[in-house]
C-alpha beads as a LAMMPS data file, in Angstrom:
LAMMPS data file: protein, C-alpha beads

194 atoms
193 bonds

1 atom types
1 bond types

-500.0 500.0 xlo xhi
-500.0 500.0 ylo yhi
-500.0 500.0 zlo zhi

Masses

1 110.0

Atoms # bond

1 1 1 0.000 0.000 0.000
2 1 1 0.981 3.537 -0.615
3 1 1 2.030 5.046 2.356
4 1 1 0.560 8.563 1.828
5 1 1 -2.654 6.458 0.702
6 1 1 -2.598 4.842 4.609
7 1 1 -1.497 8.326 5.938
8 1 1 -4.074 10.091 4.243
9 1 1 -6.818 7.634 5.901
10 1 1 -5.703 7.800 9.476
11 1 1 -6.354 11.461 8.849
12 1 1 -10.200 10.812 7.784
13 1 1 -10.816 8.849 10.652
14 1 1 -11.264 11.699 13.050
15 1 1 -13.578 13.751 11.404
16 1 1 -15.561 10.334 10.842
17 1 1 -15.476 9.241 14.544
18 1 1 -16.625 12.757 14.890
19 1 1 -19.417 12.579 13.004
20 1 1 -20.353 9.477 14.346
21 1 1 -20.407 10.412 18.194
22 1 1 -22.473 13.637 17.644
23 1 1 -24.836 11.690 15.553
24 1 1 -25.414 9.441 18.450
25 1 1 -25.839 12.033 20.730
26 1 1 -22.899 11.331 22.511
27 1 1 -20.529 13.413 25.108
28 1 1 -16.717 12.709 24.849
29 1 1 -17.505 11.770 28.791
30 1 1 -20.241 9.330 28.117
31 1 1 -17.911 7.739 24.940
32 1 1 -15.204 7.171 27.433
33 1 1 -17.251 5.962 30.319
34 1 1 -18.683 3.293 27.341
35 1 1 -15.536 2.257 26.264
36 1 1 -12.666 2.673 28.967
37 1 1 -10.660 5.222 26.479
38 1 1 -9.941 8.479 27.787
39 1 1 -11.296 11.461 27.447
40 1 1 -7.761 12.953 26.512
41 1 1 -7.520 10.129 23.991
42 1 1 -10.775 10.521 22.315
43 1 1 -10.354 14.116 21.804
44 1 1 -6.860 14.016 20.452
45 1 1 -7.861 11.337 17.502
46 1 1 -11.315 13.180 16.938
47 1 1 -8.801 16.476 16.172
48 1 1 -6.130 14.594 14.309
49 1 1 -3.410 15.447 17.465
50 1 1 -2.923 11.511 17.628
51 1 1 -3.391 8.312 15.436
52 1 1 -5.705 5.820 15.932
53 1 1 -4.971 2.346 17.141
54 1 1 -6.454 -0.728 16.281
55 1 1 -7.460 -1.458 19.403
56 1 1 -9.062 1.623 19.863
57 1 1 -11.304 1.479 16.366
58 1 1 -12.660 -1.821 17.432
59 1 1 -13.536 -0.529 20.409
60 1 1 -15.668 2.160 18.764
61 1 1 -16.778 -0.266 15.337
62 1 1 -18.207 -2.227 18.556
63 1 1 -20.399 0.844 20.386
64 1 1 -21.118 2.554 17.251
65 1 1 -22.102 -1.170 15.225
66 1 1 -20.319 -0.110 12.232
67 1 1 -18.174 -2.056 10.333
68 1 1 -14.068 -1.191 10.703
69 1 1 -13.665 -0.678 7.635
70 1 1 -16.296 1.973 7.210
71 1 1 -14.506 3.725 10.448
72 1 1 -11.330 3.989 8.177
73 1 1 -12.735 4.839 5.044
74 1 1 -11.970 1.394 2.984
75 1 1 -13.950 1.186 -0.199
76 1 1 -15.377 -2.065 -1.598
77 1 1 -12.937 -2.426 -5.246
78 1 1 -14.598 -1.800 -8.267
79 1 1 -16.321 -4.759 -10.073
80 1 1 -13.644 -6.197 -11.720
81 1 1 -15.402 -7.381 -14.617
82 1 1 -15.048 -5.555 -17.976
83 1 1 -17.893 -4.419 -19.929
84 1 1 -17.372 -2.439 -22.758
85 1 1 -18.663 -2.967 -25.770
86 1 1 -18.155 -4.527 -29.210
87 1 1 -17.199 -2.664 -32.311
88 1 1 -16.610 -3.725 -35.902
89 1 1 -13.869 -2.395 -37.805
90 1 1 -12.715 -3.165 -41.256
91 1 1 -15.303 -6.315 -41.392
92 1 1 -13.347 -7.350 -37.804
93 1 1 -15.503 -7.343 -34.723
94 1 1 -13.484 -6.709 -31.877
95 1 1 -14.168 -7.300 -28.195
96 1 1 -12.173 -5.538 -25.633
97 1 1 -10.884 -7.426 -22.931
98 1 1 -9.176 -4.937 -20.574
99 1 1 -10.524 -1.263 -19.753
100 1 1 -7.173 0.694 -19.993
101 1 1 -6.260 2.481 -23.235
102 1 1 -2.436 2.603 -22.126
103 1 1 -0.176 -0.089 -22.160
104 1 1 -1.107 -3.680 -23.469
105 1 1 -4.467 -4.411 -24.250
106 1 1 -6.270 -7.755 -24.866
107 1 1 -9.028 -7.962 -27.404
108 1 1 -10.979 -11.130 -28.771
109 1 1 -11.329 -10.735 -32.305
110 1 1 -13.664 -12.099 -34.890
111 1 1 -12.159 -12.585 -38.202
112 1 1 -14.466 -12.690 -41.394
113 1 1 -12.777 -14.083 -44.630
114 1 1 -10.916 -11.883 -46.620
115 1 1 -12.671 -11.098 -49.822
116 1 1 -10.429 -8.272 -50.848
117 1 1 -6.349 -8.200 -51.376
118 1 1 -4.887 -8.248 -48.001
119 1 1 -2.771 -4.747 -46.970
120 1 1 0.266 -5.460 -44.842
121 1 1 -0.035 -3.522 -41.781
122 1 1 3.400 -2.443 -39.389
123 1 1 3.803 -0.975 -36.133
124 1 1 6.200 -0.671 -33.337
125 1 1 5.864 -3.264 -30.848
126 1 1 5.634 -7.221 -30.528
127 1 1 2.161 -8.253 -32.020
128 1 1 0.926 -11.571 -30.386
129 1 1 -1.905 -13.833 -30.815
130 1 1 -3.934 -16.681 -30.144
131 1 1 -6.096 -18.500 -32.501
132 1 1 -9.069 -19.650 -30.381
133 1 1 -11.796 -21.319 -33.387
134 1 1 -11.170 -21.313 -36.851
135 1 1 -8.265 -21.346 -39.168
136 1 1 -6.227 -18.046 -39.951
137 1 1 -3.984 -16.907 -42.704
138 1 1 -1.008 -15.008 -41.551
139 1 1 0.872 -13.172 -44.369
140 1 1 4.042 -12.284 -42.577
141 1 1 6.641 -10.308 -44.931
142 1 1 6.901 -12.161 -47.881
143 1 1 5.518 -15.570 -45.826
144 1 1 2.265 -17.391 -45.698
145 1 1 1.520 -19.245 -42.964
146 1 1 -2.295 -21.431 -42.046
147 1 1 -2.773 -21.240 -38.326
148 1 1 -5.395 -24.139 -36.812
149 1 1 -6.916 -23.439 -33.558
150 1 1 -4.781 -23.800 -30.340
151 1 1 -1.767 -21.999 -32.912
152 1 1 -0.106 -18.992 -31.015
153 1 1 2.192 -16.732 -33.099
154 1 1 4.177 -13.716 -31.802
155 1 1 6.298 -11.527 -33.925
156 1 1 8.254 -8.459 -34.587
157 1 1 5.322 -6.158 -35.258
158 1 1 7.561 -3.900 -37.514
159 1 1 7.623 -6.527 -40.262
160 1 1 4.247 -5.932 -42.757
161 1 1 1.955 -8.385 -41.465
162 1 1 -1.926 -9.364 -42.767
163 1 1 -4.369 -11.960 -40.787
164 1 1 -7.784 -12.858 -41.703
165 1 1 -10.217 -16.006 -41.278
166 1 1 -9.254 -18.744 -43.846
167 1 1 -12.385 -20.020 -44.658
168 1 1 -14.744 -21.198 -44.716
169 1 1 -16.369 -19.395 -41.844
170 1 1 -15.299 -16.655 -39.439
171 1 1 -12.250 -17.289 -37.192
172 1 1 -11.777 -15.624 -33.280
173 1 1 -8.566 -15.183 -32.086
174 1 1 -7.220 -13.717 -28.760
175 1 1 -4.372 -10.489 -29.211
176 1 1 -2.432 -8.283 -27.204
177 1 1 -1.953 -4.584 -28.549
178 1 1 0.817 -2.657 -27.543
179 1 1 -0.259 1.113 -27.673
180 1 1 1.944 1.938 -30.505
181 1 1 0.118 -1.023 -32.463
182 1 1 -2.327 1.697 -33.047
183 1 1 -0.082 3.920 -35.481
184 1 1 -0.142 1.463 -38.142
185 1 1 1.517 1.714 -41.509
186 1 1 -0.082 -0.174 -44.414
187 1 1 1.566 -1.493 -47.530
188 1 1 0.253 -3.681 -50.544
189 1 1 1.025 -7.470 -50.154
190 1 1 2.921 -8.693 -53.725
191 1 1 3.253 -12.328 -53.240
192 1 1 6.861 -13.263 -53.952
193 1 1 7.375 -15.014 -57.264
194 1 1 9.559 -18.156 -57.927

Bonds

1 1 1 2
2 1 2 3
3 1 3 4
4 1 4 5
5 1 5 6
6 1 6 7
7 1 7 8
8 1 8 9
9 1 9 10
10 1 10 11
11 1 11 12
12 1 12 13
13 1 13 14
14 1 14 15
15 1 15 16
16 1 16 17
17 1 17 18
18 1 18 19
19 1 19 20
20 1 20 21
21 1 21 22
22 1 22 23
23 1 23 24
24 1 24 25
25 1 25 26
26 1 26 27
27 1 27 28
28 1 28 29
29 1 29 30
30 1 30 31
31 1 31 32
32 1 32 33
33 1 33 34
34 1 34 35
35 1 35 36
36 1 36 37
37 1 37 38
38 1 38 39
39 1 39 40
40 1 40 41
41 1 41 42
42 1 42 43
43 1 43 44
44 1 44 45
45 1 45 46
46 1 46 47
47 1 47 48
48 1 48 49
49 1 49 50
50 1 50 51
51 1 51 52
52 1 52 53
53 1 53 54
54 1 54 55
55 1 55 56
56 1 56 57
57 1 57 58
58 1 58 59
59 1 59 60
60 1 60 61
61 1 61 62
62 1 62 63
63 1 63 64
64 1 64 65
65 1 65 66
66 1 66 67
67 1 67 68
68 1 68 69
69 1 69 70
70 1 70 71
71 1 71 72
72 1 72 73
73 1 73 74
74 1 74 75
75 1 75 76
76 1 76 77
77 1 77 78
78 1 78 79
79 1 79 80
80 1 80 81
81 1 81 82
82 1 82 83
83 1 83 84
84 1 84 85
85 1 85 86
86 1 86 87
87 1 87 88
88 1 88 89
89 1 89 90
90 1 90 91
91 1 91 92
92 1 92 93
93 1 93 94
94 1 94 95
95 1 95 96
96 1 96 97
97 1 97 98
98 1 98 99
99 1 99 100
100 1 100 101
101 1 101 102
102 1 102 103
103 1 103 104
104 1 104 105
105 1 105 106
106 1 106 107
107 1 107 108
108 1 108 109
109 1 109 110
110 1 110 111
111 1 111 112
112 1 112 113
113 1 113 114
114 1 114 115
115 1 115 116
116 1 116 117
117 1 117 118
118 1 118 119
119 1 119 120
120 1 120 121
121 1 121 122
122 1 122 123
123 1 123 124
124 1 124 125
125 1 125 126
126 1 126 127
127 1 127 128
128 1 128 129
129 1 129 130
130 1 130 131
131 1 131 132
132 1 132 133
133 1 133 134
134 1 134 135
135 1 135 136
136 1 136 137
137 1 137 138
138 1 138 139
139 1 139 140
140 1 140 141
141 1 141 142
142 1 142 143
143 1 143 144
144 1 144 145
145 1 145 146
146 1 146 147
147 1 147 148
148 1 148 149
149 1 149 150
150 1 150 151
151 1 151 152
152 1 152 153
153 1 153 154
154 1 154 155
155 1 155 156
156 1 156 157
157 1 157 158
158 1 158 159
159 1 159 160
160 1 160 161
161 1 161 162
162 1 162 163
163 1 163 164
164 1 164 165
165 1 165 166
166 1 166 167
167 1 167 168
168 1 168 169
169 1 169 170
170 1 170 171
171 1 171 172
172 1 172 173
173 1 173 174
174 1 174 175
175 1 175 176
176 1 176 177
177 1 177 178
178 1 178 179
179 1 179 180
180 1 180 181
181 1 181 182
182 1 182 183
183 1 183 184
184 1 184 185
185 1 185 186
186 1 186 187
187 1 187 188
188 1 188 189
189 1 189 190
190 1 190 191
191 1 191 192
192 1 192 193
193 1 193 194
C-alpha cells in the first residue's frame, strides 16, 4: 500500500469518529465511560493530534455497530469485470478485454474471410496472438503461414503483417496490442514469385 494512501486515511478517521459520536448524541464523557478510552484520547484522535490504534477502532466499530472498515474509510474495489462494448472495424468485430487504453491491451477478435487483397499492416511493438476457433492466414513479410486453432504466433510487429479467417467461416482469435500497435503503416502485399 501507498504510504501517503494509509497516511491520508488515518487522517479521515477523526472527522468520521466525529461525526459518528455527535450523531449518536454522545458526550466525549459518556464515549469514554462506554468504552474505557480516555477522554484525553478521544479528543486528540477526533482532532487529528494523535493516530488511531487498532485497538481503539474496534472498540468504537463495537459501540457505534459499524463495520471497521467503514470507520477507516476502505472502499469495496470496483467490479472487476469488464464491460465495454463490441465494435466492428474493417469487417473485424473486436471485443475488448481490458478497460485501460495505455499499455497492453487484450481484445478477442472475430475474423471474417478476406474477400479483398490483403494490406500489410506495421507498427512498433511485438504483435501476439492466439487463434481460439477457426483457421487463420497469416501473411508475414513475404511468408504465408495457415494457423489451426490452439496456434499462437508472436512476432516483430515492424515486419508488414496481414491476418484474416481462412475459410470457410469466421475465425476468433485472442491479441495483445501494444499502444503503438495503433499507429499502423499499411503497404500492398505482392506475393513473392519463384
Amino acid at each position: 500500500m501507498n504510504p501517503d494512501t494509509g497516511g491520508h486515511r488515518l487522517r479521515d478517521v477523526g472527522p468520521r469518529l466525529r461525526q459518528l459520536r455527535k450523531s449518536n448524541e454522545l458526550t466525549l464523557d459518556a464515549l469514554s465511560a462506554a468504552t474505557g478510552i480516555p477522554v484525553s484520547t478521544l479528543s486528540r484522535v477526533e482532532t487529528g493530534g494523535r493516530k488511531p490504534t487498532l485497538e481503539l477502532l474496534l472498540a468504537l466499530a463495537d459501540l457505534y455497530r459499524v463495520p471497521l472498515d467503514d470507520l477507516v474509510g476502505i472502499t469495496e474495489p470496483e467490479d472487476p469485470r469488464v464491460r465495454l462494448e463490441p465494435r466492428t472495424v474493417q469487417g473485424r468485430v473486436l471485443i475488448p478485454l481490458t478497460r485501460t487504453t495505455e499499455g497492453v491491451q487484450a481484445w478477442k477478435m472475430e475474423l471474417p474471410v478476406s474477400r479483398r487483397p490483403p494490406k500489410l499492416a506495421s507498427h512498433e511493438g511485438t504483435a501476439w496472438f492466439y487463434v481460439l476457433d477457426g483457421r487463420v492466414q497469416l501473411l508475414l513479410g513475404t511468408r504465408q503461414l495457415l494457423l489451426q486453432a490452439g496456434e499462437a504466433v508472436e512476432f516483430d510487429a515492424r515486419l508488414p503483417h496481414f491476418f484474416a479467417s481462412a475459410g470457410p467461416g469466421p475465425a476468433q482469435v485472442l491479441s495483445l496490442l501494444g499502444r503503438d500497435g495503433r499507429r499502423m503503416h499499411l503497404r500492398e502485399w505482392q506475393q513473392e514469385q519463384d
